[in-house]
C-alpha positions, 0 to 999 in steps of 0.5 A, spaced: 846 331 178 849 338 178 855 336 179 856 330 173 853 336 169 857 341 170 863 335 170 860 334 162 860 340 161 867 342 162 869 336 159 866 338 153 870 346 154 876 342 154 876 337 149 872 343 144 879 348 147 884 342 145 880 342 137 881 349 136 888 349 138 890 343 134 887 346 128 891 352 129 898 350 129 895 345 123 894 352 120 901 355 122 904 349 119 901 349 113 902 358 114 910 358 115 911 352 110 908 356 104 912 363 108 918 359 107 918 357 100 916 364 097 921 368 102 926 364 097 923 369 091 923 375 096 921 376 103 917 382 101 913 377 098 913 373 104 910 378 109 904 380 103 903 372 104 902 373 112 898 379 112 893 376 106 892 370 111 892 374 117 886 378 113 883 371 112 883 368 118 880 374 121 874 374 115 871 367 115 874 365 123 876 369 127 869 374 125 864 368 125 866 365 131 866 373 134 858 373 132 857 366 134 859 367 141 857 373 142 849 372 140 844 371 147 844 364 148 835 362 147 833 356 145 826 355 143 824 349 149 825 355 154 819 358 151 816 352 156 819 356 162 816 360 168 815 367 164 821 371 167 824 379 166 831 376 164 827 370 159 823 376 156 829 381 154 832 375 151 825 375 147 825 382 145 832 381 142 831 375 137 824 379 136 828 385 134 833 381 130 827 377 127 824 384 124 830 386 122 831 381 117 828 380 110 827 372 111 819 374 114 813 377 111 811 384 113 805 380 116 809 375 120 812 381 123 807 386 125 804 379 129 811 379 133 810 386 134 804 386 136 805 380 141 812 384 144 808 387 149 806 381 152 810 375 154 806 370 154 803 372 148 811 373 145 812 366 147 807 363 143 808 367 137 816 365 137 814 358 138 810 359 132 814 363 128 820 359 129 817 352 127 813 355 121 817 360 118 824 360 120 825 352 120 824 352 112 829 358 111 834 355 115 834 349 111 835 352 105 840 355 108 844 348 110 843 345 103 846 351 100 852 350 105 852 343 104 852 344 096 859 349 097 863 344 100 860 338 095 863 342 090 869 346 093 872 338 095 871 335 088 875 340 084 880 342 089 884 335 089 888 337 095 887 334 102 889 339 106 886 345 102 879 340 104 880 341 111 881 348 111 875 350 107 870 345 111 872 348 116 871 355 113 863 354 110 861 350 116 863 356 120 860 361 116 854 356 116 853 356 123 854 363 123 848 364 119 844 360 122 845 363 129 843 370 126 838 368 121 835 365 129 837 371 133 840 366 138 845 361 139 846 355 142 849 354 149 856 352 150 856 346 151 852 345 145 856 350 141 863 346 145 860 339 141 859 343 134 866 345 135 868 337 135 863 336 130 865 341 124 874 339 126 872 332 125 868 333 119 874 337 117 879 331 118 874 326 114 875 331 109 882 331 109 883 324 109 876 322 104 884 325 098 887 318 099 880 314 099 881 308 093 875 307 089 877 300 090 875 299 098 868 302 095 867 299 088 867 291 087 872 289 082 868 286 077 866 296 077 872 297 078 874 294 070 867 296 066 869 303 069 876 303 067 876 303 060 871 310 060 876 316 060 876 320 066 870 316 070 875 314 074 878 320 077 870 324 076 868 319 081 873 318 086 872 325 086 865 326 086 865 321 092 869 326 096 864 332 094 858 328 096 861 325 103 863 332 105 856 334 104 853 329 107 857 331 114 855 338 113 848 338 113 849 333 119 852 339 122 847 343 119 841 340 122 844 338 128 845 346 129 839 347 128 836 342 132 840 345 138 837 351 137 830 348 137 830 342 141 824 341 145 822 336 150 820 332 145 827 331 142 832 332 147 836 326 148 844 326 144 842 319 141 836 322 137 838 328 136 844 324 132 839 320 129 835 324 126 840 328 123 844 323 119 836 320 116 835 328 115 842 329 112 841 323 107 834 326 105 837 332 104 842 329 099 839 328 093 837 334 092 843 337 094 847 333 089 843 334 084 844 342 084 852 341 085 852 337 079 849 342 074 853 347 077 859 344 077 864 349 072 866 346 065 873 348 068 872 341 072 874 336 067 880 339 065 882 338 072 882 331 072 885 331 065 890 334 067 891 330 075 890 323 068 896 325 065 900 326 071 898 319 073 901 316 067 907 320 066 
């Protein structure tokens, strides 16, 4: 059993390893094309170009993935475990991180500093914490990310732009929560968020040449035709609200990693009640996104319309 175990788990590595460095040579594709076009302007331009993605990448990957990986691996199911001095050194450091942060009241805190003194007491009381507290937070913060990626894809109307920003704000997402927590997932959960947020990021990619046609039935498509712009409105308000609906699928499965317990620990359940969750979520989500949606967004499409017809 240890063995098949340990097979899963590499696999998991690898396959995660293989995503990271396919989405890396995407991205030193899509780098050196543009490098290319502004080295015929000048190639001090050029440079300039490279050095701002250079600070980019470093900023909203390289630092998240650094704060990711190394945060103590903790989930709140080893609360369940035989007290140990290695378990009780891991409780102190997310107490620590907890109290440090503004997301708790000064009551809540002083019941953690309280309980610091004794593990089994601690146990208890980041068990309370964490399902009490932590979760409602971290749930805001998922639709928050989730609104990002809704409107960020409806404006931009570039497939590959879409990918790059999926990428991006679910990366910082997961940075978020893992710090709001004070722990990350182990890594072969980790391993499989990877595969996660890269396959949402493709889906993204691909949702540009979506046709409203294999969504609509005719008889739709032809009462919608006649209204200026809903056409090109709807295509990409459907892209938005699919790329939010996966990250908070991403979101959620984070957090259920991060609290999963005897009660939920199957792949299959954590699958399932992620996406009943995320569809819940939605409404509320695109509603926010909708009155948030700058005025800027219908010159875009008159402007994509006009193309078309020319």
């Amino acid at each position: 059993m240890e063995q098949k175990n340990s097979k899963s788990r590499f696999l998991w590595y690898a396959i995660a390893i293989g995503v990271i460095i396919v989405f890396l040579l995407m991205l030193l594709s899509s780098v050196l094309n543009v490098g290319e076009k502004l080295r015929n302007i000048s190639k001090y331009l050029e440079y300039s170009f490279y050095v701002l993605v250079f600070l980019l990448v470093y900023v909203l990957i390289l630092r998240p993935v650094n704060i990711i990986l190394f945060s103590p691996s903790f989930s709140i199911e080893t609360t369940l475990d035989k007290p140990s001095k290695k378990n009780y050194k891991v409780y102190k450091k997310v107490s620590n991180r907890l109290i440090e942060q503004d997301i708790l009241s000064d009551e809540v805190k002083k019941e953690i500093i309280d309980a610091k003194g004794n593990q089994e007491e601690l146990n208890i009381v980041l068990n309370k914490v964490f399902n009490k507290h932590i979760k409602k937070q971290m749930n805001k913060l998922i639709r928050k990310n989730a609104k990002t990626v809704m409107i960020s894809t409806a404006i931009s109307q570039n497939g590959r732009l879409d990918l790059y920003t999926v990428v991006v704000v679910n990366l910082k997402m997961i940075k978020e929560l893992v710090y709001m927590c004070g722990f990350r997932p182990n890594m072969k959960n980790l391993s499989k968020l990877t595969i996660n947020v890269f396959t949402t990021a493709l889906i993204a990619e691909g949702l540009e040449n979506m046709d409203l046609s294999d969504l609509l039935p005719n008889s739709t498509l032809n009462a919608i035709s006649d209204i200026p712009l809903i056409k090109p409105v709807m295509s990409s308000l459907i892209q938005g609200i699919s790329n939010a609906l996966l990250t908070l699928r991403i979101g959620i499965v984070t957090r259920k990693y991060l609290f999963s317990d005897a009660k939920e620990i199957t792949k299959e359940e954590i699958r399932r009640g992620a996406l009943l969750e995320a569809a819940g979520m939605l409404p509320s989500v695109i509603a926010d996104a909708v009155t948030m949606l700058p005025k800027k967004f219908l010159g875009l499409f008159k402007k994509k319309e006009k193309k078309e017809e020319a």
